[in-house]
DOLOGU-809056 format. One record per residue (C-alpha): residue number from 0; residue in one letter; x, y, z. Coordinates in steps of 0.02 Angstrom, whole numbers, plus 50000, padded with zeros to 5 digits. Layout:
% residues N
<atom vexmi="NUM" base="a" u="X" v="Y" w="Z"/>
...
% end
This chain:
% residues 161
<atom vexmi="0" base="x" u="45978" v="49783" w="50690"/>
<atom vexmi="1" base="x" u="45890" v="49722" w="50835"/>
<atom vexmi="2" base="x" u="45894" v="49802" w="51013"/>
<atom vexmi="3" base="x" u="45987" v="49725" w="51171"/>
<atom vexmi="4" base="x" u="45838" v="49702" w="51235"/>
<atom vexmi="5" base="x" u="45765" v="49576" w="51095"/>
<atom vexmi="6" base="x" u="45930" v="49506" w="51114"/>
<atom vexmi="7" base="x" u="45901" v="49454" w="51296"/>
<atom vexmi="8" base="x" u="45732" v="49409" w="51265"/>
<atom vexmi="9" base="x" u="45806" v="49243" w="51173"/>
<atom vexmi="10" base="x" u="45890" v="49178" w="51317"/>
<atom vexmi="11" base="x" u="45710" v="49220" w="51446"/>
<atom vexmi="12" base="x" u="45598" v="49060" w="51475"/>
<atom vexmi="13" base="x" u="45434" v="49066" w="51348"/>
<atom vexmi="14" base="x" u="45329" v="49039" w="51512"/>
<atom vexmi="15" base="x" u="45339" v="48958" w="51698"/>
<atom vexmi="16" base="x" u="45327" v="48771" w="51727"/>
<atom vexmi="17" base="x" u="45140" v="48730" w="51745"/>
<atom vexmi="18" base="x" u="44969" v="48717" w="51678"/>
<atom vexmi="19" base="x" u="44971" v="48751" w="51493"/>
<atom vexmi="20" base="x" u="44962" v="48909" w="51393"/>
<atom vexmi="21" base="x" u="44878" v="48947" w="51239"/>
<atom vexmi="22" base="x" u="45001" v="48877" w="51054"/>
<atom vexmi="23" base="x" u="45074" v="49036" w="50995"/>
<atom vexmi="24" base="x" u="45165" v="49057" w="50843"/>
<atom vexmi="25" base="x" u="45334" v="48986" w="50800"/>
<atom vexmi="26" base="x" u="45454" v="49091" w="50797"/>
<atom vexmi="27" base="x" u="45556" v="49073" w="50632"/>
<atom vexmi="28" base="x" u="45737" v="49100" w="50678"/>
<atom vexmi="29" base="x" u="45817" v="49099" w="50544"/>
<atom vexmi="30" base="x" u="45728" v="49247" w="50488"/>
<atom vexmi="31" base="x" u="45763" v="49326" w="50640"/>
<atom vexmi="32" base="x" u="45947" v="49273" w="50603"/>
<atom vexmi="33" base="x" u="45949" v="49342" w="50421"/>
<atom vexmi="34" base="x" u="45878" v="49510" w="50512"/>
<atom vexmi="35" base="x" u="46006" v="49532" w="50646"/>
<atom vexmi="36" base="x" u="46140" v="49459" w="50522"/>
<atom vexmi="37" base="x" u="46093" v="49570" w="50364"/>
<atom vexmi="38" base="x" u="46165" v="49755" w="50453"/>
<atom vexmi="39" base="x" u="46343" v="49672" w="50479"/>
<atom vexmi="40" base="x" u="46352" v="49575" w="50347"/>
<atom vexmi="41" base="x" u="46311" v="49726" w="50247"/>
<atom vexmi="42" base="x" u="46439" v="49835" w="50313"/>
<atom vexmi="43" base="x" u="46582" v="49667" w="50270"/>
<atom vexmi="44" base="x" u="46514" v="49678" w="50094"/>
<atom vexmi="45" base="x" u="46563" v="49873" w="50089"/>
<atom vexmi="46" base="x" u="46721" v="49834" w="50183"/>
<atom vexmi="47" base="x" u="46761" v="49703" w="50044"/>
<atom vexmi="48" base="x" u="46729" v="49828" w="49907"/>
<atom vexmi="49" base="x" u="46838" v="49954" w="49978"/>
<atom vexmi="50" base="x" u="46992" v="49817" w="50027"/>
<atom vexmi="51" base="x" u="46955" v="49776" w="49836"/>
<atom vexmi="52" base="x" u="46970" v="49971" w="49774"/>
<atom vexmi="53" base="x" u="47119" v="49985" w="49883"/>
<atom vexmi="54" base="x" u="47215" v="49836" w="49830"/>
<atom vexmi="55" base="x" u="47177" v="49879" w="49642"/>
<atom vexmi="56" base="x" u="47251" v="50074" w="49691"/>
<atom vexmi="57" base="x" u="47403" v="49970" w="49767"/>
<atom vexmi="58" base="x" u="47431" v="49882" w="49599"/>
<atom vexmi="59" base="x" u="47417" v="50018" w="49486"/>
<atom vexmi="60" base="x" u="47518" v="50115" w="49617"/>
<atom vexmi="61" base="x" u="47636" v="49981" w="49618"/>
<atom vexmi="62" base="x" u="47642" v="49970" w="49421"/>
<atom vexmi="63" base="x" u="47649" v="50169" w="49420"/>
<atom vexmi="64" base="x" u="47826" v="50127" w="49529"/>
<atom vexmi="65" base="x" u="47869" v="49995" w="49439"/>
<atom vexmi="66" base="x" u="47878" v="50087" w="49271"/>
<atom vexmi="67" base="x" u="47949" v="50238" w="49354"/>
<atom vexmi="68" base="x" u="48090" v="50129" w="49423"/>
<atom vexmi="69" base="x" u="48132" v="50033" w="49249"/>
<atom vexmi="70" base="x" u="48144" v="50211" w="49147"/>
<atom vexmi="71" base="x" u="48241" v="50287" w="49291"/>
<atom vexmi="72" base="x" u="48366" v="50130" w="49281"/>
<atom vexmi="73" base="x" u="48367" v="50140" w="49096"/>
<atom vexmi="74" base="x" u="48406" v="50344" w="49129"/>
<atom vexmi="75" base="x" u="48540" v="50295" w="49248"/>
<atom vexmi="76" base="x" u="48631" v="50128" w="49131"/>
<atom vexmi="77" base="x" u="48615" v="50263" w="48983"/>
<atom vexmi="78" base="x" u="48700" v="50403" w="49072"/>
<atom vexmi="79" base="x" u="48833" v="50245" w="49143"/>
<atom vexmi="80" base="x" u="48864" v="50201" w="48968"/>
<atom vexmi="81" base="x" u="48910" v="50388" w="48921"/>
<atom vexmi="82" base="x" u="49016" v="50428" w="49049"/>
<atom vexmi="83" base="x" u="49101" v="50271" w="49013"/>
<atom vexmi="84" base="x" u="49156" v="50323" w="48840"/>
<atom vexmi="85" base="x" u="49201" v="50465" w="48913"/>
<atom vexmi="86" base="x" u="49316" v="50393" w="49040"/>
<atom vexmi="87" base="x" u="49386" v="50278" w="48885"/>
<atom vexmi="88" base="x" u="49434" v="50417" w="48793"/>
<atom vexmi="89" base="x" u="49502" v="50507" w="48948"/>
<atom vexmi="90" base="x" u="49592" v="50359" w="48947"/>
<atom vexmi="91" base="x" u="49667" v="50329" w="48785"/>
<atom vexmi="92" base="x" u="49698" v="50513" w="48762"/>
<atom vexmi="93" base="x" u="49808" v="50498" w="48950"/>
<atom vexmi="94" base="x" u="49880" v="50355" w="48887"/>
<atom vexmi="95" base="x" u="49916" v="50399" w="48712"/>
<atom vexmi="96" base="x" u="50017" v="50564" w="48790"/>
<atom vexmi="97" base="x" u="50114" v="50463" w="48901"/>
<atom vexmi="98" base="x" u="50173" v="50356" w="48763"/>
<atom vexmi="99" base="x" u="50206" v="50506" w="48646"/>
<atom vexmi="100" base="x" u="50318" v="50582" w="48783"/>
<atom vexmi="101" base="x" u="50386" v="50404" w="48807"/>
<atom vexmi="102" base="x" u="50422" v="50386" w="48632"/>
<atom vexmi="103" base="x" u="50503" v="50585" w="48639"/>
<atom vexmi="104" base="x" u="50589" v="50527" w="48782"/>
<atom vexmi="105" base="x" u="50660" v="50391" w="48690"/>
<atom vexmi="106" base="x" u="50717" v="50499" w="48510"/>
<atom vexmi="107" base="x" u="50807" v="50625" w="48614"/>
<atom vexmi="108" base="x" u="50899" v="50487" w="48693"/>
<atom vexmi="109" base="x" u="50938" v="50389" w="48507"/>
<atom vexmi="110" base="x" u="50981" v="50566" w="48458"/>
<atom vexmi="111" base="x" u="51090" v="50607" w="48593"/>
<atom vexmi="112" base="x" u="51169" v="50426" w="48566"/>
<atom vexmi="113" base="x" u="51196" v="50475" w="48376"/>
<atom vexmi="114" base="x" u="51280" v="50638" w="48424"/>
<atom vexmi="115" base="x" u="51387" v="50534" w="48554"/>
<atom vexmi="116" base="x" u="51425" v="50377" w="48414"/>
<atom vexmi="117" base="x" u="51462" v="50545" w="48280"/>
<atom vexmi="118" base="x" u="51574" v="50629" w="48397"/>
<atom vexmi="119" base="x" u="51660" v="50477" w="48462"/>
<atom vexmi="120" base="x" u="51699" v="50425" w="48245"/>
<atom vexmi="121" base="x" u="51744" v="50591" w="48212"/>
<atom vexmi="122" base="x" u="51884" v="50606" w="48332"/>
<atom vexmi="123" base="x" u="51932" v="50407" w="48327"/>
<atom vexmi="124" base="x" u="51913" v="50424" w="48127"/>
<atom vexmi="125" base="x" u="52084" v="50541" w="48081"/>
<atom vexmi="126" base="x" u="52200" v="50418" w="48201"/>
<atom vexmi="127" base="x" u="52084" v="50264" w="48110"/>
<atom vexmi="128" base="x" u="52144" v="50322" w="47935"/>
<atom vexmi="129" base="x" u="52328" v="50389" w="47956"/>
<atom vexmi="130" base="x" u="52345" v="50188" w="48021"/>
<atom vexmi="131" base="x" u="52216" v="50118" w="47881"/>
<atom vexmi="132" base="x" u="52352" v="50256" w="47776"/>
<atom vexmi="133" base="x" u="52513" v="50177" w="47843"/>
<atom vexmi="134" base="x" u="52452" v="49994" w="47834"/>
<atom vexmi="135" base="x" u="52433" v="50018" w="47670"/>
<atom vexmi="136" base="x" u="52572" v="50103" w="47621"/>
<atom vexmi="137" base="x" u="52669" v="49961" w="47723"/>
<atom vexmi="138" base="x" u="52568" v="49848" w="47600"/>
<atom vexmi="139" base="x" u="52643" v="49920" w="47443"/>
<atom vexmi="140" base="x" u="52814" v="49922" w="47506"/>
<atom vexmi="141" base="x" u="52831" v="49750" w="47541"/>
<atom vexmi="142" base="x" u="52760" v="49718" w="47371"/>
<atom vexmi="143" base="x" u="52895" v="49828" w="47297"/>
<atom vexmi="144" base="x" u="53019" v="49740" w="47400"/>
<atom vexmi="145" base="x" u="52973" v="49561" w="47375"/>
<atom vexmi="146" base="x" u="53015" v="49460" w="47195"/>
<atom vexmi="147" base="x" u="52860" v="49440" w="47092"/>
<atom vexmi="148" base="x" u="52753" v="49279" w="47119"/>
<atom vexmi="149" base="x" u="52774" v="49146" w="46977"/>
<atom vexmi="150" base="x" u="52645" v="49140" w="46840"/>
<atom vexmi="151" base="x" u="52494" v="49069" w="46883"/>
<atom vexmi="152" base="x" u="52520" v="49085" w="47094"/>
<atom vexmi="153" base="x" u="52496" v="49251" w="47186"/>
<atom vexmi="154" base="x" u="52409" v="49380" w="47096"/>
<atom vexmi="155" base="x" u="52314" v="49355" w="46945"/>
<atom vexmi="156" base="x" u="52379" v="49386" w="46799"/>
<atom vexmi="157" base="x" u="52311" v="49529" w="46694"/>
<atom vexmi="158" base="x" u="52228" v="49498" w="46535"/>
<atom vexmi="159" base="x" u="52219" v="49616" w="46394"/>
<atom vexmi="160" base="x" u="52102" v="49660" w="46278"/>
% end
């Protein structure tokens, strides 16, 4: 890279107003341009290569993540999916105990209710048949009592053999 000084020089008159001076050589700037460019432009190259290495380490960085976070999820839905057939069978096995007890619940109350309807005949069945006993017995002696029907009316008539 060129000094300060050359720098300056640029901008300094090539000589006084006045009687002429020998023709020296042009000066070829863009040579002089490609000189004092070429250092910087250098360094941007290397500054390019390493954004370049750094955004590749990002994306496979990034990917590294990225594939990290899918198994992870999968890890996480898998475990989700087992605990929820464990809950379910929590579940059913809470519900299908409150519905055996429920159903308990409800023979012991039918069976209570039998012993109750049992009870209840047994005493109301000795007073049902001494009156079933006496209705009947009323029966046959009004059909003592009364004349026989006429053929063919009343009772049917019995047929031998």
């Amino acid at each position: 890279m060129t000094g300060f000084r050359d720098f300056l020089t640029r901008f300094r008159p090539a000589a006084s107003p006045g009687r002429a001076t020998p023709g020296g050589v042009p000066a070829d700037r863009s040579a002089e341009l490609r000189a004092e460019l070429a250092p910087p432009l250098a360094l941007l190259e290397q500054a390019e290569a390493e954004a370049r290495t750094v955004r590749e380490r990002a994306a496979e960085a990034a990917a590294s993540r990225r594939r990290e976070a899918e198994r992870r999820a999968e890890e996480i839905v898998a475990g989700a999916r087992e605990e929820a057939g464990r809950l379910r069978a929590h579940t059913a096995g809470r519900v299908l105990r409150a519905a055996e007890d429920e159903a308990a619940a409800l023979l012991a109350a039918a069976e209570r209710e039998a012993v109750a309807v049992r009870e209840r005949a047994g005493s109301r069945t000795p007073a049902l048949a001494d009156r079933v006993v006496a209705l009947v017995l009323e029966d046959l002696a009004t059909e003592d009592a009364s004349p026989p029907p006429p053929p063919g009316r009343g009772r049917p008539r019995e047929e031998g053999p």
